[in-house]
C-alpha positions in Angstrom: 178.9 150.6 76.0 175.9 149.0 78.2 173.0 151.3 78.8 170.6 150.2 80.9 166.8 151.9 80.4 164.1 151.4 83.3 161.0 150.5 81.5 157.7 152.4 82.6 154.2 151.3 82.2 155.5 147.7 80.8 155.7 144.1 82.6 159.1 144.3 81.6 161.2 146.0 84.2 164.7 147.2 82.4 166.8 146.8 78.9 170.3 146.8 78.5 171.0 148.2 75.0 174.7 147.7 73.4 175.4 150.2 70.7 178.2 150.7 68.3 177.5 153.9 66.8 173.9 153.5 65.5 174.4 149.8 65.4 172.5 147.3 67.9 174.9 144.7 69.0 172.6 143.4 71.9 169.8 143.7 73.4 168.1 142.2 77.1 165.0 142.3 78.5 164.3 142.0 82.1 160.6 140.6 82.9 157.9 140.4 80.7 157.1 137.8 78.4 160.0 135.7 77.5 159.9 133.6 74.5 158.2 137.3 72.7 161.3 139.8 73.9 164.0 137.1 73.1 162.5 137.1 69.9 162.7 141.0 69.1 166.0 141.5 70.5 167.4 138.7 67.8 165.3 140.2 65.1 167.2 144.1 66.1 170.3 142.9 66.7 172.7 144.0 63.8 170.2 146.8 62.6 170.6 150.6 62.7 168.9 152.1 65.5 166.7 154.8 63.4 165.1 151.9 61.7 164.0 150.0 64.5 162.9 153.1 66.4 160.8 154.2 63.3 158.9 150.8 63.4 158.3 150.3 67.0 157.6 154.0 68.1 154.6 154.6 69.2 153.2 150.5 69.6 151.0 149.9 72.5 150.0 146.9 74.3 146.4 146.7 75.0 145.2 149.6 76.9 148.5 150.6 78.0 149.8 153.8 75.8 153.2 152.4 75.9 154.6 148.7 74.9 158.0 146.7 75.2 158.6 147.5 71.6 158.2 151.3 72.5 160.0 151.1 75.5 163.3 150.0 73.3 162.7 152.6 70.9 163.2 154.8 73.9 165.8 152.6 75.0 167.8 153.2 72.2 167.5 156.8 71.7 168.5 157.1 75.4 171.0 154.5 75.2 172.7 156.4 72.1 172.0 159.9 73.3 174.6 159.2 76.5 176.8 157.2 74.8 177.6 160.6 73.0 178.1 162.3 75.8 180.8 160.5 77.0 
């Protein structure tokens, strides 16, 4: 399943999250800065999704209270959260 999550309060401006059970099997972000969110959604790929929402919960990007990093940790929880749904 592809879940896609509508970012808020981040340059980026969506992620699509693939899950297989609690594993991340992709990950792509729309906007923000390129060569940085490429580079996370390698690192996650293949990792349990309570890991990766432990460690990037809560980051913030400047000023901003929210960050890309936290923005996929709500991604994720989202993204699993409907996938059990249905």
């Amino acid at each position: 399943m592809i879940y896609t999550y509508q970012t808020k309060g981040t340059c980026s401006r969506n992620i699509q999250v693939e899950l297989e059970g609690k594993t991340i099997k992709h990950v792509a972000f729309e906007g923000g800065c390129n060569g940085n969110l490429k580079g996370i959604s390698k690192l996650v790929e293949g990792l349990d999704i309570d890991f990766v929402i432990g460690r990037f919960q809560g980051n913030t990007c400047g000023a901003r209270p929210t960050s890309c990093p936290d923005q996929l940790a709500k991604a994720l929880q989202a993204a699993y959260e409907a996938g059990q749904k249905g």
